[in-house]
Residue frames as a rotation matrix with the C-alpha (Angstrom) as fourth column:
UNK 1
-0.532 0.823 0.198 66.61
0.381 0.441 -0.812 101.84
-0.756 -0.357 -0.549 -190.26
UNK 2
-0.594 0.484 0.643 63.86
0.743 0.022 0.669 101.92
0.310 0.875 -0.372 -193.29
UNK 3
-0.593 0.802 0.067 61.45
-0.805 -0.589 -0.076 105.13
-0.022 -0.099 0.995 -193.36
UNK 4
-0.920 0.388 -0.046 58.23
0.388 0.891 -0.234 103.13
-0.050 -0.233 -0.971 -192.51
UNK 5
-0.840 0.486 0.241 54.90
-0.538 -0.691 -0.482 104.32
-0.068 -0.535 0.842 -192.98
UNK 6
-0.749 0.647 0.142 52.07
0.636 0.763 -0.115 101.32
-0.183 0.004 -0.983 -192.18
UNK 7
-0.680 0.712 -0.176 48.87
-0.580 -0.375 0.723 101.50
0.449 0.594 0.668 -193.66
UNK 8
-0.030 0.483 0.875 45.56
-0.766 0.552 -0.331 100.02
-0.643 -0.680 0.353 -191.82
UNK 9
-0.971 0.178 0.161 45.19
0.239 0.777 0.582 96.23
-0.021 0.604 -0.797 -193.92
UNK 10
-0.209 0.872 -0.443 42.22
-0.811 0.098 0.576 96.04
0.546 0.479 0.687 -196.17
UNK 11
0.426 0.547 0.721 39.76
-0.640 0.745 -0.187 92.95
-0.639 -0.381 0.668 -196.00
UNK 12
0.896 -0.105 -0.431 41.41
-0.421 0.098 -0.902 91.79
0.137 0.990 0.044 -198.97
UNK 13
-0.104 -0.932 0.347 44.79
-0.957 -0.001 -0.291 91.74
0.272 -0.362 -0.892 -197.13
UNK 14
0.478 0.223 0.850 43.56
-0.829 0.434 0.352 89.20
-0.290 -0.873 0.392 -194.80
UNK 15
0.972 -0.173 0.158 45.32
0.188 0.978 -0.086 85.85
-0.140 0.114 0.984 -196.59
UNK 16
0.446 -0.850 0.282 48.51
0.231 -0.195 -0.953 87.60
0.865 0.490 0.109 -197.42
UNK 17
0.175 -0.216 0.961 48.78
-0.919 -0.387 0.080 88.87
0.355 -0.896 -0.266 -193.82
UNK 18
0.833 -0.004 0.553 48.33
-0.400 0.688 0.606 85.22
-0.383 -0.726 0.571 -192.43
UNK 19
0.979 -0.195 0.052 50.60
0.155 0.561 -0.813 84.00
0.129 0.805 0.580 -194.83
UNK 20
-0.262 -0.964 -0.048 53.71
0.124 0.016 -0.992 85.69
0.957 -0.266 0.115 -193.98
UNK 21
0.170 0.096 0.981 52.81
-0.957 0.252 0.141 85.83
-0.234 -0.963 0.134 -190.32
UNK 22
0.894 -0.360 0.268 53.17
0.327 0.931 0.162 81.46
-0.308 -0.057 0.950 -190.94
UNK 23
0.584 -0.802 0.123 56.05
0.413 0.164 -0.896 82.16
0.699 0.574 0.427 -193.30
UNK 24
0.467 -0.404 0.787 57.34
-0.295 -0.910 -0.292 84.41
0.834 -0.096 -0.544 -190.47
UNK 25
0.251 0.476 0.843 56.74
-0.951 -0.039 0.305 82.39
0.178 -0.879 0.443 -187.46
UNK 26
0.881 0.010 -0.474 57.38
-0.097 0.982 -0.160 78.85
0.464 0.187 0.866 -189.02
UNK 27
-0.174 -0.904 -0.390 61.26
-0.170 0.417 -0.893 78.52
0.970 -0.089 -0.227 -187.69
UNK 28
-0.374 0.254 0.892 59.86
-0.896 -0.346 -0.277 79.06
0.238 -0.903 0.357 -184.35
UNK 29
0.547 0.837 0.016 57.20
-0.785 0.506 0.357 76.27
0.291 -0.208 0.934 -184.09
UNK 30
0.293 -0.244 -0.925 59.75
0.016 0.968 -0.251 73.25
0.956 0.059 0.287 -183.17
UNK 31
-0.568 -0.797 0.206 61.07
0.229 -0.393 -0.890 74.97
0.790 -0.458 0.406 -180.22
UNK 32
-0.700 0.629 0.339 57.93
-0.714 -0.638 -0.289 75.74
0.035 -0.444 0.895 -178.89
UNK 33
-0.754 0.484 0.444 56.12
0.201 0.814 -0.545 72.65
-0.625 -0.322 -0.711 -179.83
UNK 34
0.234 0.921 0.311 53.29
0.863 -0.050 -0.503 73.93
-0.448 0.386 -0.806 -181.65
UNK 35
-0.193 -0.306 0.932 52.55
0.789 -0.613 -0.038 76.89
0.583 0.729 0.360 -183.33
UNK 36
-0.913 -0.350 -0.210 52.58
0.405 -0.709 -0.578 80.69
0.053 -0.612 0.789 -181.91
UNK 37
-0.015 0.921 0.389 49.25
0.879 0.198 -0.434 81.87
-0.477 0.335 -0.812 -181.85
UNK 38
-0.051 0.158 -0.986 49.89
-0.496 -0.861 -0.112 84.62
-0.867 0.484 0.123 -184.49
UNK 39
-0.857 -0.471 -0.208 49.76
-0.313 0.157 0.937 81.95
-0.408 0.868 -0.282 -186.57
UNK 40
-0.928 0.372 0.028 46.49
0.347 0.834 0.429 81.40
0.136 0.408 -0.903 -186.13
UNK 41
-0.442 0.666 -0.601 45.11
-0.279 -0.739 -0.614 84.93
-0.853 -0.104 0.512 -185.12
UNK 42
0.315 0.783 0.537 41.63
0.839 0.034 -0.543 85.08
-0.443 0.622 -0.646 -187.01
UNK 43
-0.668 -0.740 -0.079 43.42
0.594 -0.594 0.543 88.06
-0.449 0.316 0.836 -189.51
UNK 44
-0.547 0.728 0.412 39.76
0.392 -0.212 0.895 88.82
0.739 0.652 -0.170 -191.48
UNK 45
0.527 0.825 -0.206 38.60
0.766 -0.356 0.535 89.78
0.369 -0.440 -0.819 -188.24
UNK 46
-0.043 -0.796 -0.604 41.47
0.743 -0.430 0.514 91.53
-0.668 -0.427 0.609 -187.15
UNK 47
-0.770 0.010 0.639 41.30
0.538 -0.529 0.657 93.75
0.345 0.849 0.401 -190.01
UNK 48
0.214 0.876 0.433 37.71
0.436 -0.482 0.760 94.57
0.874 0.026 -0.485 -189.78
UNK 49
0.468 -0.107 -0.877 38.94
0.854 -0.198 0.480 95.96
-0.225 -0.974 -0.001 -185.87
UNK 50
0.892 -0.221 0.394 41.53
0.141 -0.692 -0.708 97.88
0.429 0.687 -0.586 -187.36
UNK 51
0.650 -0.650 0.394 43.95
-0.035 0.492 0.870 96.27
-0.759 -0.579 0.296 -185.31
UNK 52
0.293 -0.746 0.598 46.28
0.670 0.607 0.428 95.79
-0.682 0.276 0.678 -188.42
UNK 53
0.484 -0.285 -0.827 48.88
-0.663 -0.736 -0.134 98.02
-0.571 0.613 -0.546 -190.33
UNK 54
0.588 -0.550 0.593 51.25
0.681 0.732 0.004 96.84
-0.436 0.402 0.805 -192.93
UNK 55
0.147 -0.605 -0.783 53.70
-0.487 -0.733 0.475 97.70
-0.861 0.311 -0.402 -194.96
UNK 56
0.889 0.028 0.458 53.80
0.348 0.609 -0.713 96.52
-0.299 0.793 0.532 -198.60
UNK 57
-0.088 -0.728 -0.680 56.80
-0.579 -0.519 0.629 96.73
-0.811 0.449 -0.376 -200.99
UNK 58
-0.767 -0.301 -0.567 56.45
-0.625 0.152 0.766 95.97
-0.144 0.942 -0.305 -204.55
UNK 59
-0.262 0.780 -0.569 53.16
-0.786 0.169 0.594 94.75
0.560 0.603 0.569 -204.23
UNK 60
-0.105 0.091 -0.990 53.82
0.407 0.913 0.041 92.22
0.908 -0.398 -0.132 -201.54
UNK 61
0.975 0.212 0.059 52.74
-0.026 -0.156 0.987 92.50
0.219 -0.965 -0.147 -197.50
UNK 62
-0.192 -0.903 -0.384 56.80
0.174 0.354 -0.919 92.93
0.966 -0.243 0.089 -196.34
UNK 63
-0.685 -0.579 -0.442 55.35
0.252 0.380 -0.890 93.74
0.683 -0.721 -0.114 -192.60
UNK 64
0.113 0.994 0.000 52.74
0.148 -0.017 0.989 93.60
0.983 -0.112 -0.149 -190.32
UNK 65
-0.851 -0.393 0.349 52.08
-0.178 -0.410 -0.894 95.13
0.495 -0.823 0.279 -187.13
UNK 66
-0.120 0.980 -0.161 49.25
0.120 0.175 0.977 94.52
0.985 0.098 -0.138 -184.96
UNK 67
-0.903 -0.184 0.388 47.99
-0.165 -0.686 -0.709 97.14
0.397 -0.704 0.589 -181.63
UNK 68
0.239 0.935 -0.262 45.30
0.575 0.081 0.814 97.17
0.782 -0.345 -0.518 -179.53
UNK 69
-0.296 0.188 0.936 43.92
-0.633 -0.773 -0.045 99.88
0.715 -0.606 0.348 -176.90
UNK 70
0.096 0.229 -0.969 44.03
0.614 0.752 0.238 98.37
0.783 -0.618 -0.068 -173.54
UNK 71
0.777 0.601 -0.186 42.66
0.618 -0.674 0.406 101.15
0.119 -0.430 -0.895 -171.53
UNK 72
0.694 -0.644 -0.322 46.07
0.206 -0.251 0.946 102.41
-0.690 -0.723 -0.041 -169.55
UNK 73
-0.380 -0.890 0.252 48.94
-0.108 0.313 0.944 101.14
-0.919 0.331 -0.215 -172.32
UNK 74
0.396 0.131 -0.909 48.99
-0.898 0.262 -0.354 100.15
0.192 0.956 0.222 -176.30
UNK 75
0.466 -0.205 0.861 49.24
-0.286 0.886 0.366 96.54
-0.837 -0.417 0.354 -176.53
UNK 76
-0.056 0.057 -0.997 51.23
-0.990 0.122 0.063 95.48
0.126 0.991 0.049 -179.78
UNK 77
0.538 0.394 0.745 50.19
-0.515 0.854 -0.079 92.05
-0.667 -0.341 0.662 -180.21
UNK 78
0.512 -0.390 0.765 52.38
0.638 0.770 -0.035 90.89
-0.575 0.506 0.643 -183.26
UNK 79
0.520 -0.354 -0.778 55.17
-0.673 -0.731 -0.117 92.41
-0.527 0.584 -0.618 -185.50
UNK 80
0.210 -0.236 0.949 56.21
0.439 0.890 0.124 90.07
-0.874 0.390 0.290 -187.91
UNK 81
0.220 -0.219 -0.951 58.21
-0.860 -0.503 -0.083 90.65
-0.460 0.836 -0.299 -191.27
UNK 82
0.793 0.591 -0.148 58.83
-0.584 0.669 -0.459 88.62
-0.173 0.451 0.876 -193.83
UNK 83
0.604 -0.764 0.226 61.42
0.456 0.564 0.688 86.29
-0.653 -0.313 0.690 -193.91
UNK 84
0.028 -0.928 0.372 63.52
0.959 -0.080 -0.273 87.61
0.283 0.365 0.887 -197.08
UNK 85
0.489 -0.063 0.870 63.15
-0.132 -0.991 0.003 91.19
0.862 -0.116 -0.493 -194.83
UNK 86
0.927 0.144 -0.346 63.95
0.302 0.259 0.917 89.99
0.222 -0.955 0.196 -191.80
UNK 87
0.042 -0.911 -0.411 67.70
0.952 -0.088 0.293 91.28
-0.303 -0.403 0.864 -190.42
UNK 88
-0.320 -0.343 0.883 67.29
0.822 -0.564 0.080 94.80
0.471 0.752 0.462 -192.36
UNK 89
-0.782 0.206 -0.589 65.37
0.459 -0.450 -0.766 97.21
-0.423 -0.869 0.257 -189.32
UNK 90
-0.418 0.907 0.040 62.24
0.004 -0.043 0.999 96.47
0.908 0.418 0.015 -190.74
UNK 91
0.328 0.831 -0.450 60.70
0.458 0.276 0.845 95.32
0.826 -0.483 -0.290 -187.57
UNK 92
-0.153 -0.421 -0.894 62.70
0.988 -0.091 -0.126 97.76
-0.028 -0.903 0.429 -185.64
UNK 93
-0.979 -0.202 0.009 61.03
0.191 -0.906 0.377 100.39
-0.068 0.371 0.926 -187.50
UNK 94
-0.082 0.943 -0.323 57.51
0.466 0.322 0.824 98.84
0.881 -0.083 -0.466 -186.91
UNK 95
0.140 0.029 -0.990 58.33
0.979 0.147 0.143 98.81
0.150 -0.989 -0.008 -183.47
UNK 96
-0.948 -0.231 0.220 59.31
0.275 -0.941 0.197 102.81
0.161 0.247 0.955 -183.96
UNK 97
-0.567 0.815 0.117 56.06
-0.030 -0.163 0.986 103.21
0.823 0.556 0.117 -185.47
UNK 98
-0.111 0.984 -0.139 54.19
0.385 0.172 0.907 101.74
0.916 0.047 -0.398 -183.02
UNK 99
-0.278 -0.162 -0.947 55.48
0.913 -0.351 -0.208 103.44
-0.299 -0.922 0.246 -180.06
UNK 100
-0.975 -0.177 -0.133 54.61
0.107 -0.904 0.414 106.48
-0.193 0.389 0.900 -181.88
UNK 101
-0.314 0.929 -0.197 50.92
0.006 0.210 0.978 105.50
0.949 0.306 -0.072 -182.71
UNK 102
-0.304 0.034 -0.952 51.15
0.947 0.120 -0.298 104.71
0.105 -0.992 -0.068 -178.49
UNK 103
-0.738 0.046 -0.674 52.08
0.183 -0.947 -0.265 108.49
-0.650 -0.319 0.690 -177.75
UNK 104
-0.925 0.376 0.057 50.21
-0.226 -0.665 0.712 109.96
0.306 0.645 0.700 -180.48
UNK 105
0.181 0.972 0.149 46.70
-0.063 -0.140 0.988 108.28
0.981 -0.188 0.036 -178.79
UNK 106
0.427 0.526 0.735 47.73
-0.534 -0.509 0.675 109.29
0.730 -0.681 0.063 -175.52
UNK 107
0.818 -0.320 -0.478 49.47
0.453 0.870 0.194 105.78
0.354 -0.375 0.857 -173.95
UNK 108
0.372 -0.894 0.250 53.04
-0.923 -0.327 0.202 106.23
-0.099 -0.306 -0.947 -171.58
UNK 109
-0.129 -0.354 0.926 53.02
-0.428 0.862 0.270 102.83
-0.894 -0.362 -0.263 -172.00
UNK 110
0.209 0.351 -0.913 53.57
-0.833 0.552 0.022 100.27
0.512 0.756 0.408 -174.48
UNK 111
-0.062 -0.183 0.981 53.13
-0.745 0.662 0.077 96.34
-0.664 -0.727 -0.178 -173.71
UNK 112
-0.261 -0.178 -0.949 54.39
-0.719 0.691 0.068 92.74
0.644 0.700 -0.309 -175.63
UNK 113
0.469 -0.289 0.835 54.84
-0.535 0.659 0.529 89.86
-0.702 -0.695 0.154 -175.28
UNK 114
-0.211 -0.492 -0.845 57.25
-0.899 0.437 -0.029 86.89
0.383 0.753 -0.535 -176.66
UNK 115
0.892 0.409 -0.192 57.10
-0.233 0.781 0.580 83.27
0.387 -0.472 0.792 -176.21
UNK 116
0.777 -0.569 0.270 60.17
-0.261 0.100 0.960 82.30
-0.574 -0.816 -0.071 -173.81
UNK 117
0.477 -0.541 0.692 61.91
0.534 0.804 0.261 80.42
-0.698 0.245 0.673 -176.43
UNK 118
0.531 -0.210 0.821 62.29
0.684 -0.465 -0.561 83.18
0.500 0.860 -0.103 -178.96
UNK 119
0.675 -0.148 -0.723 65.24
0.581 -0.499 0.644 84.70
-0.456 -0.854 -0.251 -177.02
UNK 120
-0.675 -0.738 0.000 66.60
0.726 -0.664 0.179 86.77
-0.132 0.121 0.984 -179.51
UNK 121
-0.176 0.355 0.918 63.74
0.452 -0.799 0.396 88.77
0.874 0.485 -0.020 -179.61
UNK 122
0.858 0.313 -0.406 63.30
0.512 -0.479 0.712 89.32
0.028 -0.820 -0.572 -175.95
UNK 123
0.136 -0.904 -0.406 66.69
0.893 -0.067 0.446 90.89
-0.430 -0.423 0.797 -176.47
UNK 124
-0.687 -0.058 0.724 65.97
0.386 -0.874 0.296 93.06
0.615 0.483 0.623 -179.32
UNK 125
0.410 0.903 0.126 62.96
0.536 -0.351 0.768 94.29
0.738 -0.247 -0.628 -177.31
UNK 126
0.342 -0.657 -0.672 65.50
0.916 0.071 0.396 94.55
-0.212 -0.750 0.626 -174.31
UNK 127
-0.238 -0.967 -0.091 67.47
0.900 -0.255 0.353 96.97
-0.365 0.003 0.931 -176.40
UNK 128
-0.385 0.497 0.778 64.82
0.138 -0.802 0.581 99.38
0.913 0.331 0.240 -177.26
UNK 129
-0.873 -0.034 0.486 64.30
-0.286 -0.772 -0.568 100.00
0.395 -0.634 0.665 -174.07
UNK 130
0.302 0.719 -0.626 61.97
-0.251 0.693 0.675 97.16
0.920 -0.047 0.390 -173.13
UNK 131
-0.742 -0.593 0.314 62.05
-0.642 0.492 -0.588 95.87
0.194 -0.638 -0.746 -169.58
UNK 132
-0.327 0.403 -0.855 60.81
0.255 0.909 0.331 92.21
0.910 -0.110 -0.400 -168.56
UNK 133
-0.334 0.238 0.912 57.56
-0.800 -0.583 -0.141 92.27
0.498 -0.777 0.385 -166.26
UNK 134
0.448 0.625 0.639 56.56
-0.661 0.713 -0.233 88.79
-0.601 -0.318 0.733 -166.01
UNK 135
-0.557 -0.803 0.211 58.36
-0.747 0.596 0.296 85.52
-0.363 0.007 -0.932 -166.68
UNK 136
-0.212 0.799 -0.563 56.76
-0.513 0.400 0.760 82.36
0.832 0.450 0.325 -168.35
UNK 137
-0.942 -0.059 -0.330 56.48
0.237 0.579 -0.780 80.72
0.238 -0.813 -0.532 -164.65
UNK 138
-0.708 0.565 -0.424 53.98
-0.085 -0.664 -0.743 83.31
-0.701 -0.490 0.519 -164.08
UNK 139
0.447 0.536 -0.716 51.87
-0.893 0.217 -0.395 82.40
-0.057 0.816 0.576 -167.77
UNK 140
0.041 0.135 0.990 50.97
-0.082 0.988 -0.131 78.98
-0.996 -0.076 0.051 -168.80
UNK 141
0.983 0.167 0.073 51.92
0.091 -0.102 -0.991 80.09
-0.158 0.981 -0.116 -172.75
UNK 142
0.511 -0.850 0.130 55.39
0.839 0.526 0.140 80.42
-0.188 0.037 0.982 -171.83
UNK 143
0.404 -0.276 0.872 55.49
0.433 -0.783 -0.448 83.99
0.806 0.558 -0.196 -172.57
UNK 144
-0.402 -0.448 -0.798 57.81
0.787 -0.615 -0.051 86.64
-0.468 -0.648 0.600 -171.12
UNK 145
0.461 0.387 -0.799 56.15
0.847 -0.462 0.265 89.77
-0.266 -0.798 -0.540 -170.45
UNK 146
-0.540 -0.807 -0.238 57.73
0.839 -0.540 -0.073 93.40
-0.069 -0.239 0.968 -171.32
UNK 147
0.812 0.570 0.126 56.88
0.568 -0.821 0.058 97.37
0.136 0.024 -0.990 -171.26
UNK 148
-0.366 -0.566 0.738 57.90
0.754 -0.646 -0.121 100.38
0.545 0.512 0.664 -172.28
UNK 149
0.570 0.629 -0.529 57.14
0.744 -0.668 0.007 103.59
-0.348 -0.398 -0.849 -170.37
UNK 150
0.286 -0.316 0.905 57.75
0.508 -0.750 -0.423 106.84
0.812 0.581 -0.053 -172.39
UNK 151
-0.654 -0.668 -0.355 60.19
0.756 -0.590 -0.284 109.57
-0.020 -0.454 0.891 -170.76
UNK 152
0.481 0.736 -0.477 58.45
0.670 -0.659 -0.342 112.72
-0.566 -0.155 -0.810 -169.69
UNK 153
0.319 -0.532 0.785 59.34
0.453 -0.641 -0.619 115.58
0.832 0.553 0.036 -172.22
């Protein structure tokens, strides 16, 4: 797995971020019908929240992570790498990260979601110690549901 250390995105970021988030997201969209809605998260505001880390290599955005405080839990609302990263434990080193950003403000919990169809990520999620709380029966987006709860030291 890659040392990882995300940075918050500038304002500046904001077109390179959507970009690979589409470029990331695009095999997805037939399967699903439409597009995911990270593909169409408002990123320029997202930024300005501070809702958004990356990671850059060589000058380019190679992964994006995006958290939110949701009183109880850390929500991570998108990890997305770029396609020629993608298979290397980039986004399994986000996901590292952001369970670590969880504990570090206080969260036992972390919470996702996927969209039903994307079932190889409910697996990788699965295998970090993700378990499924809610099915897409239960959500009209189709999304399955998961959470982490940290181990007591």
């Amino acid at each position: 797995m890659p040392e990882v250390t995300p940075v918050p995105a500038e304002p500046a970021d904001a077109g390179a971020v959507r970009q690979m988030v589409r470029s990331a997201y695009a095999p997805y969209v037939e399967a699903i019908g439409g597009e995911p809605a990270p593909m169409n998260t408002d990123y320029g505001r997202a930024i300005a929240d501070g809702d958004i880390h990356v990671v850059r290599e060589d000058g380019e955005i190679a992964s994006v992570v995006v958290t939110r405080g949701e009183g109880d839990h850390l929500l991570i609302e998108n990890i997305a790498v770029a396609p020629a990263r993608q298979s290397q434990g980039l986004g399994r080193a986000m996901l590292v990260w952001a369970e670590a950003q969880a504990a570090a403000r206080g969260y036992d919990e972390v919470r996702l979601y996927t969209h039903e169809t994307m079932v190889e990520n409910i697996a990788f999620y699965r295998r970090h110690g993700f378990e499924i709380t809610r099915v897409a029966a239960d959500d009209p987006y189709g999304r399955v549901h998961l959470r982490k709860v940290r181990s007591s030291p």
